[in-house]
C-alpha positions as CSV (number, residue, x, y, z in Angstrom):
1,X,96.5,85.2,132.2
2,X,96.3,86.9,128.5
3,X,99.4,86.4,126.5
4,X,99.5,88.9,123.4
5,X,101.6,87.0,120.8
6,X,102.4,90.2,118.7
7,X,101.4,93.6,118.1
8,X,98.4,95.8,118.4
9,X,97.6,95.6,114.9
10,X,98.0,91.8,113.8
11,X,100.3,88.2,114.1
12,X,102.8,86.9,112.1
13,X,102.5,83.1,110.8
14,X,102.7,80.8,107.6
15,X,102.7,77.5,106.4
16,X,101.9,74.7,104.0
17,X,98.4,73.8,105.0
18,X,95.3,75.2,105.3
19,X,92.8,74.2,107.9
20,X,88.8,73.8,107.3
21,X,87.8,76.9,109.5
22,X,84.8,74.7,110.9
23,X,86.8,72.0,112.4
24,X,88.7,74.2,114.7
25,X,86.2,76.9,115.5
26,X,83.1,74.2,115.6
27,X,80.5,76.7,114.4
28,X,80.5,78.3,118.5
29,X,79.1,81.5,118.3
30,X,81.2,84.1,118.9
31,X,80.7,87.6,120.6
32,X,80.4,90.1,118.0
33,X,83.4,92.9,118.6
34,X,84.6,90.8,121.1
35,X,87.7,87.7,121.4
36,X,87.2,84.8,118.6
37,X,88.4,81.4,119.7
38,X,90.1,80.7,116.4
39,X,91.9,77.3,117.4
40,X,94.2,75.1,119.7
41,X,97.8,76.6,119.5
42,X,99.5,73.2,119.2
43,X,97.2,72.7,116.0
44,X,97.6,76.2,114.7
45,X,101.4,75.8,114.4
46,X,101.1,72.4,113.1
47,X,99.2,73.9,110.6
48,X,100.8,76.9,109.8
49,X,98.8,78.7,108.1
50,X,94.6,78.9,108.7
51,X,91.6,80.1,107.1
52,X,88.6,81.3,109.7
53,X,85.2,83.8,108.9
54,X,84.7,86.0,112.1
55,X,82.1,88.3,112.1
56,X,81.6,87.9,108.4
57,X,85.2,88.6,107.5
58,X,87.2,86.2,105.9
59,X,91.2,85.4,108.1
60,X,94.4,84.2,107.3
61,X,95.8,83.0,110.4
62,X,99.5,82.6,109.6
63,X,102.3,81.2,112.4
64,X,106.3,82.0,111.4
65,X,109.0,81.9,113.5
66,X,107.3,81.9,116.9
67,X,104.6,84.6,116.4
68,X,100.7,84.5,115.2
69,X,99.8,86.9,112.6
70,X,96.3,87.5,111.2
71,X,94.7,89.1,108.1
72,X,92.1,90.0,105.9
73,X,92.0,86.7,103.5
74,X,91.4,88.7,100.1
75,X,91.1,85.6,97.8
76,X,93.5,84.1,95.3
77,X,96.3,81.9,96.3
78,X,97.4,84.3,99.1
79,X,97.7,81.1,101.4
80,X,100.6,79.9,99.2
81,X,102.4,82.8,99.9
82,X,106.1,83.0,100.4
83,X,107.3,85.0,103.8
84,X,110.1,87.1,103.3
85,X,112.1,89.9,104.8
86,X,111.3,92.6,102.5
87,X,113.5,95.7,103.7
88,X,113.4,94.8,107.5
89,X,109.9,93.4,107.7
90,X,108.6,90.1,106.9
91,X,106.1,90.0,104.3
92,X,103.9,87.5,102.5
93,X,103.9,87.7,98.6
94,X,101.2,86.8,96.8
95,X,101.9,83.9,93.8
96,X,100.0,84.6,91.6
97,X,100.1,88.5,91.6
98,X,103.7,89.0,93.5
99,X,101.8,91.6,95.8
100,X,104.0,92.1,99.1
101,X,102.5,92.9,102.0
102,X,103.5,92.7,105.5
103,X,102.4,90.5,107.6
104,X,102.1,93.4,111.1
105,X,100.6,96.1,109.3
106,X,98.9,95.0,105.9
107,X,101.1,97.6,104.4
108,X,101.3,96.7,99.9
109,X,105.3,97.5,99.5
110,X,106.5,97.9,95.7
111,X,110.1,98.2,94.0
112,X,110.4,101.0,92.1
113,X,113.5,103.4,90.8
114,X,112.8,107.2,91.2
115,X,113.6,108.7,87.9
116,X,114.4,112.5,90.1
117,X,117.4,110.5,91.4
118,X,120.7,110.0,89.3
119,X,121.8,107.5,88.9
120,X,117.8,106.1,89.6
121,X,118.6,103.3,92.2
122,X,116.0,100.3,93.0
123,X,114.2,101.0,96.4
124,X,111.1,99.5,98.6
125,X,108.6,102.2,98.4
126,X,104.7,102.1,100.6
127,X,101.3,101.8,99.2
128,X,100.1,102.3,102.3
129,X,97.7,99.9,104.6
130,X,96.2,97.5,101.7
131,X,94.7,94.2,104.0
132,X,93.7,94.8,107.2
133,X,95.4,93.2,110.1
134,X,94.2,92.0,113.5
135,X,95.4,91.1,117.3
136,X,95.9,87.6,118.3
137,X,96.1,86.3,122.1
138,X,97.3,83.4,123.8
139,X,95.6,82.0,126.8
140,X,96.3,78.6,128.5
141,X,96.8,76.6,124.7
142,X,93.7,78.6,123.3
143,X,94.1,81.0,120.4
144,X,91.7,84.1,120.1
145,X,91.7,86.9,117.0
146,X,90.3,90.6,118.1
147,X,89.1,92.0,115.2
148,X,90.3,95.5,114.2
149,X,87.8,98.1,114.1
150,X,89.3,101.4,112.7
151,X,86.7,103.6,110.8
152,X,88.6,104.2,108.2
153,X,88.4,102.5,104.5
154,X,91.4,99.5,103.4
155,X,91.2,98.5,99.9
156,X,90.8,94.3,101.7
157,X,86.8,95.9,103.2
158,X,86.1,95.7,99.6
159,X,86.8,91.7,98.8
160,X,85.1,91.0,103.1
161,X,81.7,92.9,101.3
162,X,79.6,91.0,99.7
163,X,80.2,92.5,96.3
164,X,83.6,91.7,96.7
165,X,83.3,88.0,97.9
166,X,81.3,87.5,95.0
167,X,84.0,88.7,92.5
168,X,86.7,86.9,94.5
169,X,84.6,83.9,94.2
170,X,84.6,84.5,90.2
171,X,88.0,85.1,90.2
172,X,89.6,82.3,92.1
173,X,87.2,79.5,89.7
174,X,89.1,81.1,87.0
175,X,92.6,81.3,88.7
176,X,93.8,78.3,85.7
177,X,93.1,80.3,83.3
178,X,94.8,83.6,84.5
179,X,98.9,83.4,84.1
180,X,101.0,83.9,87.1
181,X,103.3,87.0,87.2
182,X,106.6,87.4,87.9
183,X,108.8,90.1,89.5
184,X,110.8,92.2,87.1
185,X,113.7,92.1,89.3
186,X,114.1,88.3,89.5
């Protein structure tokens, strides 16, 4: 029996640690558009949070409060990620850049006031699906991520190209050098 831990779209999860993605997946091949054993479920909660390449594409495999959440691991310190409730969805916010994005529908979410209102009041606005998400199952103590297939372009395809790995490589070796932003509103 299949147990879907959340959503059609993705899993929810984060931690402190990140896992070697060849010591849980032990380099089995996987079917391509198919299930991808991604891990024990006893160690994935242990750990938290998880880093796996399926089919090319490079995962976050985060576990909060109960539920499995996966997406598209764009680079930077996105693994050190807070989780918060960000207007009535939980969210993981990047360090280093502050980007929010939720953690069911890769959706970026920004603060902004609109200057049409008066007075302009501080409000979560969408912009739109930024990291792709995916679909995690649950059978017998066995994790598996589906990969989501959706024809349509999300800014994280760039960074899972090979372009894009190649400048995310480039930018995380020069992550000391870069400072860390902060939030106008904290």
């Amino acid at each position: 029996m299949v147990r879907q831990i959340f959503g059609i779209n993705g899993f929810k999860v984060w931690g402190e640690e990140l896992i070697d993605s060849h010591r849980a997946m032990e380099e089995k091949e996987q079917p391509s558009g198919g299930l991808h054993f991604v891990g024990k479920k006893d160690e994935l909660i242990k750990a938290q949070r998880s880093f796996r390449t399926l089919e090319g594409r490079d995962i976050l495999i985060i576990y909060h409060e109960g539920v499995f959440y996966a997406i598209d691991y764009a680079g930077g310190m996105l693994q050190n990620g807070d989780i918060e409730d960000i207007n009535g969805k939980l969210c993981i916010i990047c360090p280093k850049h502050k980007y929010k994005i939720t953690l069911a529908e890769g959706e970026g979410l920004y603060r902004a006031r609109n200057p049409m209102e008066n007075p302009p009041i501080l409000r979560w606005y969408s912009k739109g699906v930024k990291q792709r998400v995916h679909t995690v199952t649950e059978t017998n103590g066995e994790v598996f991520v589906k990969l989501t297939t959706s024809p349509f372009w999300i800014d994280s395809d760039y960074y899972q190209g090979e372009k894009g790995k190649v400048e995310r490589a480039k930018s995380e070796a020069s992550e000391g050098d870069m400072p860390i932003m902060k939030d106008d509103d904290e």
